[in-house]
N, C-alpha and C positions, 0 to 999 in steps of 0.2 A: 674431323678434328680441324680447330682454326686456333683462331687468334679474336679476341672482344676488348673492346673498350668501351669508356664512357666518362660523362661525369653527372652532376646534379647541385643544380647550381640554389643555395641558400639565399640569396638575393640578390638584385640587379648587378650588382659589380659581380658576381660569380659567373653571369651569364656572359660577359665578357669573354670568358674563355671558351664559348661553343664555336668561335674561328678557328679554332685548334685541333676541333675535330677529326677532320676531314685528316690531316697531317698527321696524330695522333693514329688513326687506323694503319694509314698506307705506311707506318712504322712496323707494322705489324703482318708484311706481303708474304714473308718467308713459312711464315703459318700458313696462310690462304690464298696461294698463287693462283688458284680459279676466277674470285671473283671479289670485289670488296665495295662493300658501302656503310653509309653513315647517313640517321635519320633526327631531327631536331624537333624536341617536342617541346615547344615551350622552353622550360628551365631545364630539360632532360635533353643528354646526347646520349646517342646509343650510337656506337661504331661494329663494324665486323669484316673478317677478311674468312674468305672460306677454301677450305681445302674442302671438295664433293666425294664423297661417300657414298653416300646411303641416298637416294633417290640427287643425283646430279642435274636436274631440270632446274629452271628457274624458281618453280613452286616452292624447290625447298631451299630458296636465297634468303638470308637474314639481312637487317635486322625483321623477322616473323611478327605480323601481327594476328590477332585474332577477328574473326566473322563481325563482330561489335568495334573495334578498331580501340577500344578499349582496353587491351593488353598485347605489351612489346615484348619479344625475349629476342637477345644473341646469345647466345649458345657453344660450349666450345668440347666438341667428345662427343661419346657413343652411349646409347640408351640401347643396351643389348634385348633386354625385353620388353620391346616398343608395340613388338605386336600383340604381345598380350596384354597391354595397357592401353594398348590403340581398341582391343576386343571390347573389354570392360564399360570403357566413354563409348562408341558403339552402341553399345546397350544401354546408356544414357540419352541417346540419340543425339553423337556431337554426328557431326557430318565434316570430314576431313575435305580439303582441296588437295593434299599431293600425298606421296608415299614414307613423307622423310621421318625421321624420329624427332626432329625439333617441335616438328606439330605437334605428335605426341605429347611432348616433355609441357610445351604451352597450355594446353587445355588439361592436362593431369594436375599443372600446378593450379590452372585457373577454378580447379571443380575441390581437387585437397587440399590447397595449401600447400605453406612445406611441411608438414607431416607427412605428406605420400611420399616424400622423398625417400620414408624408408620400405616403400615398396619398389623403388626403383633400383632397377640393378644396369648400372654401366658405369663410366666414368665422365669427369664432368667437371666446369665453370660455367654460370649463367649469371645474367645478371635480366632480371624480370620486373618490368615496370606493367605500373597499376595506375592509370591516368587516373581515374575519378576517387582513389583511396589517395595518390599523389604521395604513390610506395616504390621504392623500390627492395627486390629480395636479392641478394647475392646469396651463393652456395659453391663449395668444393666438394668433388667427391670422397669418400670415405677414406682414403688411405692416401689421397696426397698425390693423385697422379696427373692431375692435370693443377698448372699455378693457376695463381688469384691473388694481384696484390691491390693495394687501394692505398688512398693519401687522405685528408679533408682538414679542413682549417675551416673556419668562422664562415666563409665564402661560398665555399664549393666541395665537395666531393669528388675525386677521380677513381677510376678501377681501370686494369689492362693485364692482360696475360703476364707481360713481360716489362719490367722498369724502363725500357727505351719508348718505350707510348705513354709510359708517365713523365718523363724526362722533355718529350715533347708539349704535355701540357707544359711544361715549365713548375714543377712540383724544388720545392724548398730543399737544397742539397745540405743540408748539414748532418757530417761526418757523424754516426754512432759510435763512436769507442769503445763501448762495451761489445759491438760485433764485430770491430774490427780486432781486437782481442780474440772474442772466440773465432774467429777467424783465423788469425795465426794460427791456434791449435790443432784445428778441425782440417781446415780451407775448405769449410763451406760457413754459409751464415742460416743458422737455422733458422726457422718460424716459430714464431709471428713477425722475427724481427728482419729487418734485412741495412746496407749498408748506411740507408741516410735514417736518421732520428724519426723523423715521422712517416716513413714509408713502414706500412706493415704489409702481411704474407694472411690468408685467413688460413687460419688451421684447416686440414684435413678434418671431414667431418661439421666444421660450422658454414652455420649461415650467417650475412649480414642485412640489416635493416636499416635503410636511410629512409626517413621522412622530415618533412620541412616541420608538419605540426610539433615535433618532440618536443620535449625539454631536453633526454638526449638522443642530439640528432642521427647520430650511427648505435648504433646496437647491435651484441653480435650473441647469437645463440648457439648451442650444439644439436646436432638434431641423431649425430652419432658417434658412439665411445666403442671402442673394444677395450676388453678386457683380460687380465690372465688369473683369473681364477679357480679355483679346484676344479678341476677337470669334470666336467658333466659327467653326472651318472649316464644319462644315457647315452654315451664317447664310452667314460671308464670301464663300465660293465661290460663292454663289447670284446673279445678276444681280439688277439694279435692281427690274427686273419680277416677278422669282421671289420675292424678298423681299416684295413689293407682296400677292401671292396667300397668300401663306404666311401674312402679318398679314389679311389677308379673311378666310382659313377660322378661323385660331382667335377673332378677335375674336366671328365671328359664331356660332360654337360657346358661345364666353363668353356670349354674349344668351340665345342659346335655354338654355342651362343656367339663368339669371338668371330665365326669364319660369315657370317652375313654382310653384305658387300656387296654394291654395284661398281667396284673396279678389280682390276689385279689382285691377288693377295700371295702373299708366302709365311716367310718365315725363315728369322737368324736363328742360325746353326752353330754352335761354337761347338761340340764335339763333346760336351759337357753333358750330366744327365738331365739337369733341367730342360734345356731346349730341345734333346735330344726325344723325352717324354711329349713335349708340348709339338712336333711334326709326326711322332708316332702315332698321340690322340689325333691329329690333322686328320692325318693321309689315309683315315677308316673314313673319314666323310666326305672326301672329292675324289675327283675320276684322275687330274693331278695337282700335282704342288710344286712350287717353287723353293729352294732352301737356300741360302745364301752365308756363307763362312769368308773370314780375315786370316791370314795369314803371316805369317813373318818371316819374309827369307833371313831379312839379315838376325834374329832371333831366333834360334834351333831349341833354344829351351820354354821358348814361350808360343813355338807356334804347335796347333791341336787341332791343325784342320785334318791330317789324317785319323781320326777320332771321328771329326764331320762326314767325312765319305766316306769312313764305314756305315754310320744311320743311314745318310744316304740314300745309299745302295742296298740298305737291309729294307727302306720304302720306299724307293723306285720313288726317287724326286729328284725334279730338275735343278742337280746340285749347282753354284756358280761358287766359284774361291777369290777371292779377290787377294793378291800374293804380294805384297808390300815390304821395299826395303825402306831402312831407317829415313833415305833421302826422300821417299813419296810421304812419308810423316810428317819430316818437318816443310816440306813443300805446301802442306795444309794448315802450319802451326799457325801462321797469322789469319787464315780466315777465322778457327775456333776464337780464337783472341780478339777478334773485332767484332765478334757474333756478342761476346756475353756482354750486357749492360748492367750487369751487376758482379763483382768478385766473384769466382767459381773455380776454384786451383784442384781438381780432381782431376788427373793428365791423361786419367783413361778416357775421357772426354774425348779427345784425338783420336783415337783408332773409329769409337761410336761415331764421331762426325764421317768421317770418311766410309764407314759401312754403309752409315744413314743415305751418304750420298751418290754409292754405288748402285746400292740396292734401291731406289727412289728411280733409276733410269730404267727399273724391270716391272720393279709394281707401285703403289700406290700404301698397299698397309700392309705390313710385318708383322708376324707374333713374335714374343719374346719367353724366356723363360725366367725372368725379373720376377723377384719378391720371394720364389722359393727360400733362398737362403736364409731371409730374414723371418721366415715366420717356422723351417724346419730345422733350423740349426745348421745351416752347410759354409759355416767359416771356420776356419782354424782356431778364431777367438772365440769361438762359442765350445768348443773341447778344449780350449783353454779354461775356458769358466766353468764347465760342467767340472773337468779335475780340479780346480782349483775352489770346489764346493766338494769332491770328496778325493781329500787327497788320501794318495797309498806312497808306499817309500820311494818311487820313483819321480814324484811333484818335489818330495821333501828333497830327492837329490839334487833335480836340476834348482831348486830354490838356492841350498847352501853352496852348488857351482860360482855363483853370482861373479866371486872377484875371478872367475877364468873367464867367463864370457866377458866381462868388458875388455880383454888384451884380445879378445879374436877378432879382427876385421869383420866386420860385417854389412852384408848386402841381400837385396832380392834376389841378383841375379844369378846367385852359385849356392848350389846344395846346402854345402857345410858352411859358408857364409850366411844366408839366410836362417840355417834352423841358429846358429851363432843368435844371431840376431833374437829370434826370437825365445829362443830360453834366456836369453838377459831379460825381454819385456815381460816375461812368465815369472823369475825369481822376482822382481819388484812385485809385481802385480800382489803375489803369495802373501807380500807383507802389509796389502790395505785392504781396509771395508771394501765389501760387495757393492759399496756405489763410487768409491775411490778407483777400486780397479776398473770397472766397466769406463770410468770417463779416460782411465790412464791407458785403454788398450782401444780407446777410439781414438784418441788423437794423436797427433804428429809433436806436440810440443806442451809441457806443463804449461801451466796458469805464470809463474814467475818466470818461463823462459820469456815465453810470450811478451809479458811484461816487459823484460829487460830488451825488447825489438822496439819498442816505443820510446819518440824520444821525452822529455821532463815536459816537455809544453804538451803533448801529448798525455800523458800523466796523468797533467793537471785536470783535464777532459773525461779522464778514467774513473769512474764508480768502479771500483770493486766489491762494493757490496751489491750494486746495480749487476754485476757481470755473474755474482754467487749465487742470486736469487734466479737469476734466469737457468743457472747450470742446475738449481736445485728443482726446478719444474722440468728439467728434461730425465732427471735422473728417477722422478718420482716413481717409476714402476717396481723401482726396484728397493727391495726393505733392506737394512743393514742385518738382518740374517738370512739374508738369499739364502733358499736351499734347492729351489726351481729353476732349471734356466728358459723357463717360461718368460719371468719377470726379467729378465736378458733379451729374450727375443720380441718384447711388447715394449724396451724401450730401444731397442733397434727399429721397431717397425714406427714406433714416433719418432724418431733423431734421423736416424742413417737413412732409412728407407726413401722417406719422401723428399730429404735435402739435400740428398748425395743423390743416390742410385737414379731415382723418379726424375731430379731434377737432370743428372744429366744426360738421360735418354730424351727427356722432353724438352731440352733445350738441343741438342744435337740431331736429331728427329728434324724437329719444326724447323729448324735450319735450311734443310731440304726437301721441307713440302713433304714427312712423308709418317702415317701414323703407325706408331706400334704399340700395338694390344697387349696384353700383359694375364694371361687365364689363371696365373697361379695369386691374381688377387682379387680374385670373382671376392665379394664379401662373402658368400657361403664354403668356400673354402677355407678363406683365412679363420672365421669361428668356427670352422669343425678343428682346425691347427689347435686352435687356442684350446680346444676342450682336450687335445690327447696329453694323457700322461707322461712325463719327463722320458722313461722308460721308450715309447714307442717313437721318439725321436734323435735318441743320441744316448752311446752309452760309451766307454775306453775304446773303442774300439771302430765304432763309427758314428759318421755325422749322418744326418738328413735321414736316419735310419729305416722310418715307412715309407719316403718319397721312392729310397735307390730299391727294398725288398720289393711292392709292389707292383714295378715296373721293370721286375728284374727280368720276369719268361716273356718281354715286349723288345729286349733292347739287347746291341749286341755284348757278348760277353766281354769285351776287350775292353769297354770302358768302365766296368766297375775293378779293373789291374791297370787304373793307369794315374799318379797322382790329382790332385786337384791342384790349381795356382792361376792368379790370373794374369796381367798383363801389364808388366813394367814397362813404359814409355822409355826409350834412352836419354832422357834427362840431363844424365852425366856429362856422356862424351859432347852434346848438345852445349851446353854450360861452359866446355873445354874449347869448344870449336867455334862451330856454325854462331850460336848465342853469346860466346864471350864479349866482343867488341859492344853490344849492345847493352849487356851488362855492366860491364866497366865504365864506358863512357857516356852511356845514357840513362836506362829506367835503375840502376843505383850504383850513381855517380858519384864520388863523395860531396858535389857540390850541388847538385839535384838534390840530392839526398838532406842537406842542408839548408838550402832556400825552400823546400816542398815542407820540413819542420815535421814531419809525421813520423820519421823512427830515427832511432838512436845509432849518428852518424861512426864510432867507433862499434857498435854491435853488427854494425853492416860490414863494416871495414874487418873484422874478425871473421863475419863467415865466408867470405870471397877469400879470405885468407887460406880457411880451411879445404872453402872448396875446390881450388886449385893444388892444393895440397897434398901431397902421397896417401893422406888417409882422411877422406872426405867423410866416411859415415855417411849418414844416411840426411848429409845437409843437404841435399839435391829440393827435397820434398820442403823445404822452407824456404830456397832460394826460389823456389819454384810458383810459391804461396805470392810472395814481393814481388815478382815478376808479374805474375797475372793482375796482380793490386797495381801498383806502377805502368804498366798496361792501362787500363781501365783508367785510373787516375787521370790522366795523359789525355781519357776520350769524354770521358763524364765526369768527372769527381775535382777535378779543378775549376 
């Protein structure tokens, strides 16, 4: 795993920018602390910074050319089945120079095209230049787990990992309002789009096409779709049981593809059954393993590392807990916050960085248990939506509850606080279309709250119908008679998956030099997901329902009797204490706040009202959004 850059210059004033190069790359060191360089070809730069994996010699240094000198790739991820596509060219009689999988990926593209992409199984950014065709291909892998953004004007062309390498080419900052919009809502900014106007994200799944000949010069194609479709007959015909096996063999295929590695490896442990499956499949194929768990002294309700060493100890792995009070959190708040070069208010980010950077001083690459939830149903808002597509008298009750949940306090952080909470977000939800609720139970804040955060000269900048069109392509999996929470979990794995979850594992990861694998989105997993019946994943009673059955006579008893929840950051007391003076007197100031002209100087002044207030609700999570934006502002955005 690295970090890539480049650009491609459209005519001599373009070329202007290959002095930027070099600067643009070593932006990019925290991806690639092994090794980093940058090659100039003509009107083509191609940058890379490399984290060493899979053959750590020189041979396999980028930017990679080919035998002819005639084809470049930087390259960013893992081609899990390299060897069996290293076999195949083989038998074409390519002749490799070193071991790495980027050779692979080179001469696979240079013999298929990107159509072989869809024989490729791993995850992935590359950007692949063709000197004598005077091409270049960009590509992201299938579900979104490694970035890819790009820029281009009349001039030039830019691509990088990460906005801080295109920030350095010196890319056009103007402010998108309609992201920053669904941004209050969400706090993240989804793809394609991202915080300035002309900076885009390539979708999971596309490629792009830059050539000088076009008429148009960038071109972007798909080369793969999932789907949530009627269930394959040959998925549906299979019994409960057969289904059960079916997900055993490829899950545990996905591991052992995952554990190939010339460094260190292990694997984060939360205590949970995803991960807890993803070291059980490990630990049948190495002699040992490494597991690594977070902790929270000063949190009793949110720490599960006793859940982690039970697994463990049930696979004799060299458990490590890393035991964290609230004060080593915020001791790391401003590195996550000077890391992101684009808005990213997800706060679980914080605990990730700090894992990332524990566990990065034992090994080199992590597995995770990431994406289960999103492709088997294991959130609370997906048995939200599965009852709230059949309800029984007890949906209808907590619905007409409505006017008593709003007088109960509500929070994450206490039982009857939190379910408070969420049977108010459940009685609305009851009263809208199946693509009204799914957007009202993703975000943190409606479309008009949102709005009323901006101030009139902001406004002014605001397309709201620019901002509905985009919410309406996010929404599209899902039909206004949902009856599947399939169409639930195919637009979670477009929205949430790749722009929440992906992105903050891959930005907190890459932070500190350190890659995490992800088995449960091998692509032949996730379409066998897609093919099972509503039934064989969530029913009143339980979520994720063939992931926990399957793996039940593998794992210890104690974690399927012990709630699910994941991990509130203290924000609050933060906000009260440590963060007040910073808040108040600097990133929203009322006079900051007022000369910066981006949000609405009394709506700000209303929620620092609240949130110092005996009954704060759940303003934490919006104060929290402005804070990371104002942040950011402060380093890029002004």
């Amino acid at each position: 795993m690295c970090g890539i850059t480049g650009l491609y210059a459209f005519n001599e004033l373009g070329k202007f920018h290959m002095i930027k190069l070099a600067a643009a790359t070593e932006a990019l060191e925290s991806r690639g602390p092994d090794f980093g360089q940058h090659d100039l070809l003509d009107h083509v730069g191609l940058g890379h910074r490399r984290l060493s994996i899979i053959d750590t010699s020189r041979e396999g240094s980028q930017p990679m050319k080919d035998a002819s000198g005639r084809y470049t790739i930087v390259f960013n991820g893992e081609i899990y089945n390299y060897r069996e596509l290293r076999q195949k060219l083989e038998g074409a009689n390519i002749n490799f120079v070193s071991q790495s999988d980027t050779e692979v990926l080179l001469y696979w593209l240079i013999h298929r095209g990107i159509d072989g992409l869809t024989e490729v199984n791993g995850f992935f950014a590359f950007a692949f230049f063709d000197a004598e065709a005077n091409r270049i291909w960009l590509a992201r892998d299938r579900f979104g787990i490694k970035p890819l953004l790009y820029y281009h004007d009349e001039d030039k062309f830019f691509f990088a990992s990460e906005m801080k390498s295109l920030l350095t080419f010196g890319v056009e900052k103007q402010l998108d309002y309609s992201s920053l919009h669904h941004y209050l809502q969400l706090n993240y900014i989804p793809a394609p789009y991202t915080i300035f106007q002309k900076v885009r994200k390539l979708l999971p799944g596309q490629y792009l096409e830059v050539a000088k000949g076009n008429e148009e010069r960038v071109k972007v194609g798909t080369y793969y779709e999932l789907t949530a479709d009627t269930p394959a007959q040959s998925v549906g015909s299979l019994s409960y049981q057969d289904q059960q096996q079916q997900l055993r063999k490829l899950l545990d295929q996905s591991v052992q593809r995952r554990l190939v590695a010339d460094v260190p490896l292990g694997s984060f442990l939360s205590g949970g059954i995803d991960s807890s499956v993803i070291t059980g499949l490990a630990r049948q194929h190495v002699d040992s393993f490494s597991t690594f768990s977070i902790g929270y002294r000063d949190e009793p309700f949110f720490d599960e590392t006793k859940y982690a060493k039970l697994v463990a100890q049930k696979f004799d792995t060299n458990h490590t807990v890393f035991s964290l009070t609230n004060d080593d959190l915020y001791r790391h708040l401003h590195n996550v916050l000077d890391y992101l070069s684009e808005p990213f208010a997800d706060s679980s980010a914080l605990p990730v960085y700090i894992l990332s950077k524990e566990t990065k001083q034992r090994v080199t690459v992590a597995l995770s248990g990431d994406g289960a939830d999103e492709i088997f149903s294991g959130y609370n808002k997906h048995l939200a939506a599965y009852r709230a597509m059949h309800p029984e008298w007890v949906e209808q009750l907590v619905a007409q509850g409505s006017p008593l949940w709003k007088r109960i306090p509500k929070s994450r952080n206490g039982w009857l606080s939190n379910k408070a909470r969420q049977f108010e977000r459940f009685a609305k939800g009851m009263k809208l279309s199946p693509k009204e609720r799914y957007w009202r139970w993703a975000t943190f804040l409606t479309s008009e709250k949102a709005s009323r955060l901006l101030s009139s000269k902001s406004l002014q900048q605001l397309s709201l119908e620019e901002s509905e069109s985009r919410q309406s392509q996010w929404l599209k999996p899902i039909s206004n008679t949902a009856e599947n929470i399939n169409q639930v979990l195919l637009a979670d794995t477009q929205l949430v998956l790749p722009n929440d979850m992906l992105t903050k594992v891959d930005l907190m990861s890459m932070a500190n030099g350190l890659e995490v694998r992800v088995p449960f989105l091998d692509h032949e997993v996730v379409e066998f997901a897609f093919q099972l019946p509503e039934s064989s994943k969530i029913n009143r009673r339980m979520k994720k329902r063939i992931v926990q059955d399957t793996f039940r006579d593998m794992l210890p008893p104690k974690l399927y009797q012990r709630p699910k929840h994941g991990f509130e950051v203290p924000l609050l007391p933060w906000f009260r204490t440590e963060l007040k003076s910073i808040i108040t007197h600097d990133l929203l100031d009322d006079q900051f706040i007022e000369e910066q002209g981006i949000f609405s100087g009394e709506e700000i002044k209303s929620l620092k009202r609240q949130l110092f207030s005996s009954n704060p609700g759940d303003v934490h999570a919006t104060i929290w959004a402005l804070v990371v934006f104002q942040w950011w502002w402060k380093q890029h955005g002004s």
